[in-house]
C-alpha positions as CSV (number, residue, x, y, z in Angstrom):
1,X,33.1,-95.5,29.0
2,X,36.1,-97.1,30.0
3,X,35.9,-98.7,32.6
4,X,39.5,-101.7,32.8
5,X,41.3,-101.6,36.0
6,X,38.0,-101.0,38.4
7,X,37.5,-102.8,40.4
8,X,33.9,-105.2,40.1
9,X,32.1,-103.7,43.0
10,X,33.4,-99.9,41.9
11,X,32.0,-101.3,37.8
12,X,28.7,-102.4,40.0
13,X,28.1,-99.4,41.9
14,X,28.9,-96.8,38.8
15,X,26.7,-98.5,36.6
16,X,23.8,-98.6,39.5
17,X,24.3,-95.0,39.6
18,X,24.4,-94.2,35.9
19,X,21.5,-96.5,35.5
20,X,19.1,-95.1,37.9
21,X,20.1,-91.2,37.0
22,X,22.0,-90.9,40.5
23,X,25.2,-89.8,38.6
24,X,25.9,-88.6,35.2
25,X,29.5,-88.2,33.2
26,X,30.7,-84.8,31.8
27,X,33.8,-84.2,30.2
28,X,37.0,-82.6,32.0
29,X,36.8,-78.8,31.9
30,X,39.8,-77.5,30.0
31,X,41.7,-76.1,33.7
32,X,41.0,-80.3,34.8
33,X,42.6,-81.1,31.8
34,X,45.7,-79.0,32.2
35,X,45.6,-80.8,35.8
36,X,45.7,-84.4,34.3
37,X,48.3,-83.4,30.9
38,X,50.5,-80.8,31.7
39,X,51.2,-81.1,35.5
40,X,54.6,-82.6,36.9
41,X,52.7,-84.3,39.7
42,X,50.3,-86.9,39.7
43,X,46.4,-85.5,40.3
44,X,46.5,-88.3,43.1
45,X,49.3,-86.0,44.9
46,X,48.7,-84.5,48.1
47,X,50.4,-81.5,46.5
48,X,46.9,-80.9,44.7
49,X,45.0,-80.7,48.0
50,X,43.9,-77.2,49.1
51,X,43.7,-77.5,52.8
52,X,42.4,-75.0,55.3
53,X,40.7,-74.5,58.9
54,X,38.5,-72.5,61.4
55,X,39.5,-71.9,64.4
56,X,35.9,-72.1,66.4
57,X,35.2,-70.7,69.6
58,X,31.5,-70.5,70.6
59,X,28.4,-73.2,70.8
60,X,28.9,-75.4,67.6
61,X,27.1,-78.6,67.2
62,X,28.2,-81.4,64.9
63,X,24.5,-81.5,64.3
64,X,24.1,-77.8,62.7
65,X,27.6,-78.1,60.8
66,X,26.2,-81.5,58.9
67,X,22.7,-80.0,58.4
68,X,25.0,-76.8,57.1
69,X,27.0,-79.0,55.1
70,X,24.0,-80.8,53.5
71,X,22.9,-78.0,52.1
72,X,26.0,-76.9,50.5
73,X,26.7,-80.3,49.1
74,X,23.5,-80.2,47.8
75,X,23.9,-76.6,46.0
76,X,27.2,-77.2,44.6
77,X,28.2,-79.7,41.9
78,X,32.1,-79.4,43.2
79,X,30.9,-81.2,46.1
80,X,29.5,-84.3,44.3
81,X,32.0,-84.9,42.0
82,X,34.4,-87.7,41.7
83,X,36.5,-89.0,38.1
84,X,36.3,-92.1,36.5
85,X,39.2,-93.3,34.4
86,X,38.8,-92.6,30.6
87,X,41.0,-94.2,27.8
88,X,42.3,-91.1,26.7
89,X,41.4,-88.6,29.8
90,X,39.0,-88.8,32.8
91,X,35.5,-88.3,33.1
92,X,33.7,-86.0,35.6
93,X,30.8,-88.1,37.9
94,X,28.2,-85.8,38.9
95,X,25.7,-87.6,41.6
96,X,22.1,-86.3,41.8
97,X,23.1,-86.3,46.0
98,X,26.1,-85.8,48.3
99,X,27.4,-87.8,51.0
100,X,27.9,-85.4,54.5
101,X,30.2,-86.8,56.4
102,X,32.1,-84.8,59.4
103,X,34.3,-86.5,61.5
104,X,34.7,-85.1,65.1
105,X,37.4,-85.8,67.1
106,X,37.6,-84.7,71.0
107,X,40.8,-84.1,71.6
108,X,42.7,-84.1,75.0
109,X,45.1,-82.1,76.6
110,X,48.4,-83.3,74.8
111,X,46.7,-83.6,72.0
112,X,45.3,-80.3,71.9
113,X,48.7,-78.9,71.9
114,X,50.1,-77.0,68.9
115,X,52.7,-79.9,68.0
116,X,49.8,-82.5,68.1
117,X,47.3,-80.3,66.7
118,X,49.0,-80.0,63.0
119,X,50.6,-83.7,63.1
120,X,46.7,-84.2,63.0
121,X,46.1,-81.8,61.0
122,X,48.4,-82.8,58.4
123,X,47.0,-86.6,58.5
124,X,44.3,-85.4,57.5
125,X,45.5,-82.7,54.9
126,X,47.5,-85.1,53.1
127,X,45.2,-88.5,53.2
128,X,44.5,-89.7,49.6
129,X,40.8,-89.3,47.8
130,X,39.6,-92.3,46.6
131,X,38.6,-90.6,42.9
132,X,36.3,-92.9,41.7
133,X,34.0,-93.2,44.7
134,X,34.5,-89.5,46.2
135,X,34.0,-87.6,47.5
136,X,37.2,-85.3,46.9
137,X,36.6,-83.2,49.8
138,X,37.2,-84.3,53.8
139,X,35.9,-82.0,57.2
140,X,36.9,-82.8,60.9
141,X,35.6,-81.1,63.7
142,X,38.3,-81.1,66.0
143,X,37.4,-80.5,69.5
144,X,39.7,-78.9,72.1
145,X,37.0,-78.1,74.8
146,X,34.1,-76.3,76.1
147,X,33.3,-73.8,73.0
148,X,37.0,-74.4,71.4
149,X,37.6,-75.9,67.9
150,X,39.3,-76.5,64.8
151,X,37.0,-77.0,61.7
152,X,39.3,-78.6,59.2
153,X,38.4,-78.3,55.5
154,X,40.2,-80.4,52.6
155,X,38.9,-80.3,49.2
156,X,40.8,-81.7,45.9
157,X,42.5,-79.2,43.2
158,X,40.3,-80.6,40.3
159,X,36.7,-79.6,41.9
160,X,37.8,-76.1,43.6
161,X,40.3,-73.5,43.5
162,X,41.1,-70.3,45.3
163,X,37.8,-68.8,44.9
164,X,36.1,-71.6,45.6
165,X,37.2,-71.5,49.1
166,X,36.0,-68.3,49.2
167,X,32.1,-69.1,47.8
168,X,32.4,-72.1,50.1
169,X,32.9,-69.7,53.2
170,X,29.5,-67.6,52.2
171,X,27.4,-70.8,51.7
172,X,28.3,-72.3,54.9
173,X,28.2,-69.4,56.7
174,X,24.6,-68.8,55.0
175,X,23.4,-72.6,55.9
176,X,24.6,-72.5,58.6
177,X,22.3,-69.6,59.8
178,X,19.4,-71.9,58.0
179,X,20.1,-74.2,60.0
180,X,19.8,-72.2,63.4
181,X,16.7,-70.8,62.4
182,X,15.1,-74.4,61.6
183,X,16.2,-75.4,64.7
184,X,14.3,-73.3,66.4
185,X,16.8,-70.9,67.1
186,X,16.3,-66.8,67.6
187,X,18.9,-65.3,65.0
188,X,19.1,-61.8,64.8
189,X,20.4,-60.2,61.1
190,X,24.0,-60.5,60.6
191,X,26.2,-58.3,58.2
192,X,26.5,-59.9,55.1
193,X,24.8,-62.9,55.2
194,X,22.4,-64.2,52.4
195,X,18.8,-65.1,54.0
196,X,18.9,-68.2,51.2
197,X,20.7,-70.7,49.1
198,X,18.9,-70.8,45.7
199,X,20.2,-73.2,42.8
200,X,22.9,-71.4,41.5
201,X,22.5,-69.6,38.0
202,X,25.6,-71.1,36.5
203,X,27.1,-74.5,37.4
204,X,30.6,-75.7,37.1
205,X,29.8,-78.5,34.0
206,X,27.5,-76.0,32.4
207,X,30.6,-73.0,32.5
208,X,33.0,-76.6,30.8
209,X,30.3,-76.9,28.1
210,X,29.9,-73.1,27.4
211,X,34.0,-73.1,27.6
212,X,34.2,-76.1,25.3
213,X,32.0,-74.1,22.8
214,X,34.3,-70.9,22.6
215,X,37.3,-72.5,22.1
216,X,37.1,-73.9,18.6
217,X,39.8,-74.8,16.7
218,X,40.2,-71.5,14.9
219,X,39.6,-69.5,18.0
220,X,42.6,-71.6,19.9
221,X,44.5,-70.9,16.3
222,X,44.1,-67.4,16.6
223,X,45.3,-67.1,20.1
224,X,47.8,-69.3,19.7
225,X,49.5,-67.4,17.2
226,X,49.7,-64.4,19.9
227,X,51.9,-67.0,22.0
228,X,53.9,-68.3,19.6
229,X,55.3,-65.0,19.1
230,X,55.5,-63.7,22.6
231,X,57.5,-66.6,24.2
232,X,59.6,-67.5,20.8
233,X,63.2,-68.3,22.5
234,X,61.9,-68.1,26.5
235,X,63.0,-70.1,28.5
236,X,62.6,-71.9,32.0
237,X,64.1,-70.3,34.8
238,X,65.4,-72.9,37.2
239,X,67.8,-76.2,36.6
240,X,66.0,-79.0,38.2
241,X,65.7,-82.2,38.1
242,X,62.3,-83.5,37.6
243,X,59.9,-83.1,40.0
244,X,59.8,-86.2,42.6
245,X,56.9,-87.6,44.6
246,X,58.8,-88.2,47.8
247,X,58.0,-86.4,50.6
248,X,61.8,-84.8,51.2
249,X,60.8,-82.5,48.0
250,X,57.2,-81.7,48.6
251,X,56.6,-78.0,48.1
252,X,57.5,-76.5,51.4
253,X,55.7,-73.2,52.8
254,X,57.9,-70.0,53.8
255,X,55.5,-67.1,55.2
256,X,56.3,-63.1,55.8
257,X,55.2,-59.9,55.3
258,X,55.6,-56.8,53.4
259,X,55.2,-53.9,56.4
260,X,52.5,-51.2,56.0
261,X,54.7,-48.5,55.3
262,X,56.5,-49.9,52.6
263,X,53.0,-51.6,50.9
264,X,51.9,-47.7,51.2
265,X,54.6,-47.2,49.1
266,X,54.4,-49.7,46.8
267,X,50.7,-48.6,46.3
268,X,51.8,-44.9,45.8
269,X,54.2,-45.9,43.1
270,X,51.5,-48.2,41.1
271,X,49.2,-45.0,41.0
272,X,51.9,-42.8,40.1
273,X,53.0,-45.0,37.1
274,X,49.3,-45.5,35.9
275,X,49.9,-49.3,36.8
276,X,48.2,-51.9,39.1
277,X,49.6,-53.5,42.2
278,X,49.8,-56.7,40.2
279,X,51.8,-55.2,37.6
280,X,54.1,-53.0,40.1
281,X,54.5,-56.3,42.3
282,X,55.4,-58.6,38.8
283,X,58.0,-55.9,38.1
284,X,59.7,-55.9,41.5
285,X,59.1,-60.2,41.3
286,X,61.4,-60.8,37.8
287,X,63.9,-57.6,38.5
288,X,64.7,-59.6,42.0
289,X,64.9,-63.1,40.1
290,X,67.0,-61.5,37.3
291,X,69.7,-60.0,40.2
292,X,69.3,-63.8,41.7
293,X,69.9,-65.6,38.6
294,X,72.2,-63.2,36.5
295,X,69.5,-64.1,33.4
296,X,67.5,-61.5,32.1
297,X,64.5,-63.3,30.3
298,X,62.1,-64.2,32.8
299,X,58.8,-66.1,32.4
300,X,56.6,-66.8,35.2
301,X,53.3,-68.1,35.7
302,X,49.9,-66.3,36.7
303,X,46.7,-67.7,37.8
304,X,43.7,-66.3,35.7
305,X,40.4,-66.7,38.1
306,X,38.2,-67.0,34.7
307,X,34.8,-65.8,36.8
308,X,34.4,-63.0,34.4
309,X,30.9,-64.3,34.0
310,X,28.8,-62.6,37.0
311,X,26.7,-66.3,36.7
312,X,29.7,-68.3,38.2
313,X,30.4,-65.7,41.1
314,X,29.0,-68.1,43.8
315,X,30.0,-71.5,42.2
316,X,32.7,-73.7,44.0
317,X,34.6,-75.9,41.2
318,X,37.8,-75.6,39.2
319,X,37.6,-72.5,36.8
320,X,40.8,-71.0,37.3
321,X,43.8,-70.9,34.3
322,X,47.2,-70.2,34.5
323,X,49.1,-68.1,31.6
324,X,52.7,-67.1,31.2
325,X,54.3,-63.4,31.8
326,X,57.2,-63.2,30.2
327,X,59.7,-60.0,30.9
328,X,63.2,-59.2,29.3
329,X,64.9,-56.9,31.6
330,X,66.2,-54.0,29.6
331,X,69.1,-51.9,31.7
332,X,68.1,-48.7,30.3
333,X,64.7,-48.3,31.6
334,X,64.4,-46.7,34.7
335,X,61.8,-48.3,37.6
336,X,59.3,-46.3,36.8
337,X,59.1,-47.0,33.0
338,X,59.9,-50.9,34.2
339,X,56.4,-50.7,35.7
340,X,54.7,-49.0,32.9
341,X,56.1,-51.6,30.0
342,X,55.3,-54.7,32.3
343,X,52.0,-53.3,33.1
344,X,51.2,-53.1,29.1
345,X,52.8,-56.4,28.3
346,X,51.3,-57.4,31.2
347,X,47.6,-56.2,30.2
348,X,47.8,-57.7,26.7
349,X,48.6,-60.7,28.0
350,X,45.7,-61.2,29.8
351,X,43.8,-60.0,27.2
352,X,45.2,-63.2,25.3
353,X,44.6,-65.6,27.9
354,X,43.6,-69.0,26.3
355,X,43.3,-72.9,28.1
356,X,47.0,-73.7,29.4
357,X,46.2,-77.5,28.1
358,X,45.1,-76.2,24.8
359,X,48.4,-73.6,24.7
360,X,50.9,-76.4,25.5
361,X,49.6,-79.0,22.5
362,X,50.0,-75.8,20.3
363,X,53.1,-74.6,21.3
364,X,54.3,-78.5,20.9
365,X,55.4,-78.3,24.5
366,X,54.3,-81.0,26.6
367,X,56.8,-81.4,29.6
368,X,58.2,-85.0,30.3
369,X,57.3,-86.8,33.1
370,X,58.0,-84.6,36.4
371,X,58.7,-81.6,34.2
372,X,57.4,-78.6,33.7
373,X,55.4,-76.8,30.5
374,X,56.8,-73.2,29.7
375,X,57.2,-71.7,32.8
376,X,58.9,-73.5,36.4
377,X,58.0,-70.4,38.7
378,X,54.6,-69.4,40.3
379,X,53.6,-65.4,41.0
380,X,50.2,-64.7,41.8
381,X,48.9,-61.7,43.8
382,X,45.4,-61.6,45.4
383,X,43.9,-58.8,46.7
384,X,39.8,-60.4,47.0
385,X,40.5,-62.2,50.2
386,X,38.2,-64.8,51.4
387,X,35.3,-63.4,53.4
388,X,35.2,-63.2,57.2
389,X,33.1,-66.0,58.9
390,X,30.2,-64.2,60.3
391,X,28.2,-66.2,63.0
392,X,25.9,-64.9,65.7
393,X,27.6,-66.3,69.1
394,X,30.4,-67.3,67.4
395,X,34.6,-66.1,67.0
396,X,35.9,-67.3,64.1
397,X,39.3,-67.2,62.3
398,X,39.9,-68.8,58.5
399,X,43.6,-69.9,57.7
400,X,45.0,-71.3,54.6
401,X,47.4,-74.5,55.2
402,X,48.0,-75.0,51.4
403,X,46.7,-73.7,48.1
404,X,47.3,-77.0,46.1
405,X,49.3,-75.3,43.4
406,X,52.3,-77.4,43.6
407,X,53.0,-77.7,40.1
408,X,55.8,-75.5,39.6
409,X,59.6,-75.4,41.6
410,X,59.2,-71.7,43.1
411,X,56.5,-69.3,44.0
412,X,55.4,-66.5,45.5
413,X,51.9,-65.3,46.2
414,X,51.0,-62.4,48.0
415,X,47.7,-61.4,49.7
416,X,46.2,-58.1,50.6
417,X,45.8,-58.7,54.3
418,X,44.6,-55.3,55.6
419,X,47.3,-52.6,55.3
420,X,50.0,-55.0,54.7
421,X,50.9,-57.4,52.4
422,X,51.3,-61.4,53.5
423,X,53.6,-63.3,50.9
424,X,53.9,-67.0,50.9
425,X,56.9,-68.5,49.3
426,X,56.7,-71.6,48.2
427,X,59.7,-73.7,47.0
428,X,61.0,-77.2,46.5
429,X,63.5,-77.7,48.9
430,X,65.8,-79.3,45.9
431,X,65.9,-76.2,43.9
432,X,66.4,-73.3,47.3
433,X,66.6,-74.1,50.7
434,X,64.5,-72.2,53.1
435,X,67.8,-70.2,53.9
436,X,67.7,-69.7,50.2
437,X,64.5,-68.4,50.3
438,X,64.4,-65.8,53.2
439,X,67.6,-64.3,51.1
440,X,65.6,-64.2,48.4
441,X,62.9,-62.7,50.3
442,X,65.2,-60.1,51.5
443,X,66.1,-59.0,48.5
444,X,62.5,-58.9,46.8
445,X,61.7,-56.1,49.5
446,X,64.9,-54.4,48.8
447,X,64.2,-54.0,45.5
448,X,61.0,-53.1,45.9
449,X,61.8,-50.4,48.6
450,X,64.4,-49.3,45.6
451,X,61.9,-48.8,43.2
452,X,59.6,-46.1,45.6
453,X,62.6,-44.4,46.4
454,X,64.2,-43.8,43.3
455,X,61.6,-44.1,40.4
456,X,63.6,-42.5,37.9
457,X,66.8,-44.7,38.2
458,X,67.4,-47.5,35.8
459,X,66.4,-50.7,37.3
460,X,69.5,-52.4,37.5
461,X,71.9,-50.0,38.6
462,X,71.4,-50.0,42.5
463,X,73.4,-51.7,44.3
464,X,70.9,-53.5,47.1
């Protein structure tokens, strides 16, 4: 245990902990250690801070939303986790017991206004974790008046990802209720709303050391060897400089939609060409990046949710992987067989999915400092969204402020979000300009209303 560069009270108050079986140390699961090797930003960064909030209206107590809390903290290992600096790597801290802390600001009226409300906001979004100590998640119950509130939820990148937010929404929502009911309070049955929070059946260190087990050296060989041949002469798709830490190019957020009509499209075509929305959004993704860049090998990046086990459904921590998708644009191939070869690339690939960290050190690619490992550009498509906050009494709204994937120059990520389809670019403001962007934008849905309405024409004839 390494413990140079601590201070003596942090030394003191680790070795208390590990001494009286308050904390344990676990090694980094292998998505933490692609966090901590391969990423162009430092896991300190605000960039690896998924932020969101409620918007509140109805009788909430600070009382109830730290008995809530408690609970949660006390089911899920994310939530007591911190990192203690290794020699080679970090090592995970797992306490025995959380701390709950909510702070709760009432706010007045100039405050309360929009401007105010995210400067807040953002304080808080971006206010460093102290790794050692933890814990690596923040909440503020910010109150506006009678009945009106923001519930502001920060949680690091290395103990949660974007399902995570998602099983943290069903456990609060669940002890929450708990709480109600202990308090004395008549609660009628609510739609979809466990009536418990037993210990989970999986937990986050237990899915590392299962994870650690599978992925021996030959078994990392023999997937390896898959890669080696499917990216042999890629290449990255953007000319950057190395990613910097200053705030002027921080990952900036550029937000529209795809319209119902043309997503009923877009879903008409995927069944038609025996492909998944995925697959038939990938293909519209690199044809629109090859007429943007003129090149016509493009490799972007894919989250992989790894929850294949049913045991890690409800468990908040960081499981997800990332793997490349690399697609050669061939001229000759109309839209419709476009979507069908990227969709059988695109299956196979998935199929070969392996630890990012562990695919890098085979592939010999490690990135320099501020650079970036195989692929520079993000595409992700997520049609599980997070489940609606159901409280008796209670209105509630969930929004997402930022994913804390800002390891890559440009991204896209769309979200089923009823009929339509929300897409979130993100981009470093070095690379495109938001004026850059909303072109780019513009000519993602051309192209995809191009490929609904003329399926059978090669794929870079059009003129759009």
């Amino acid at each position: 245990m390494a413990t140079d560069g601590i201070a003596n009270d942090a030394k003191a108050r680790l070795k208390q902990w590990l001494s009286s079986g308050q904390a344990r140390l676990q090694p980094l699961t292998f998505p933490q250690r692609e966090l901590w090797e391969n990423s162009p930003i430092a896991p300190g960064a605000p960039g690896n801070h998924i932020c969101s909030f409620f918007e509140i209206n109805g009788p909430v107590t600070l009382e109830l939303c730290e008995t809530a809390v408690s609970k949660v903290v006390q089911r899920q290992e994310a939530m007591r986790t911190s990192f203690l600096p290794g020699k080679d790597r970090p090592l995970q801290i797992i306490r025995s017991t959380g701390e709950t802390v909510i702070r709760h600001l009432k706010l007045s009226r100039d405050e309360s206004r929009p401007e105010a409300l995210q400067e807040i906001m953002t304080q808080d979004f971006r206010k460093p974790f102290d790794f050692l100590r933890g814990p690596l998640y923040r909440m503020s119950l910010l109150e506006r008046g009678e009945h009106d509130f923001l519930f502001a939820f920060t949680i690091h990148h290395a103990v949660a990802d974007g399902w995570t937010l998602g099983a943290f929404v069903e456990d609060l929502c669940t002890a929450y209720i708990l709480a109600l009911q202990a308090s004395g309070k008549t609660v009628g049955s609510v739609s979809g709303i466990r009536d418990a929070l037993p210990p989970l059946q999986m937990t986050h260190t237990e899915w590392g050391a299962a994870e650690r087990a599978r992925w021996t050296p030959a078994e990392i060989e023999r997937f390896a060897g898959y890669w080696r041949e499917r990216l042999q002469g890629s290449r990255q798709l953007w000319d950057a400089a190395p990613t910097g830490q200053g705030e002027a190019d921080s990952l900036q957020q550029w937000v529209t939609t795809i319209p119902e009509k043309l997503a009923d499209r877009i879903r008409l075509l995927a069944r038609k060409s025996g492909a998944t929305l995925f697959s038939t959004l990938l293909t519209a993704f690199q044809l629109t990046l090859h007429r943007w860049t003129g090149i016509d090998d493009i490799t972007v990046g894919a989250p992989v949710a790894n929850r294949n086990r049913s045991t890690v459904r409800e468990t908040m921590g960081y499981f997800a992987g990332v793997i490349p998708l690399r697609g050669i644009i061939d001229p000759d191939q109309t839209f419709l067989e476009r979507v069908r070869s990227v969709h059988e690339k695109t299956m196979d690939d998935f199929a070969h999915a392996m630890p990012f960290a562990e695919l890098v050190k085979a592939l010999d690619c490690s990135p320099e400092p501020g650079g970036h490992a195989i692929f520079d550009t993000r595409f992700a498509f997520q049609n599980h969204p997070i489940p609606e906050v159901v409280l008796p009494g209670i209105s509630t709204k969930l929004r997402t402020s930022s994913t804390g994937t800002a390891r890559f120059d440009i991204g896209c990520e769309l979200t089923e979000d009823g009929k339509e389809f929300e897409v979130v670019w993100l981009h470093r403001p070095s690379v495109l300009s938001e004026l850059m962007i909303c072109e780019l934008d513009g000519l993602f849905q051309k192209m995809l209303g191009a490929m609904c309405d003329h399926p059978d024409t090669p794929c870079t004839s059009l003129s759009l």
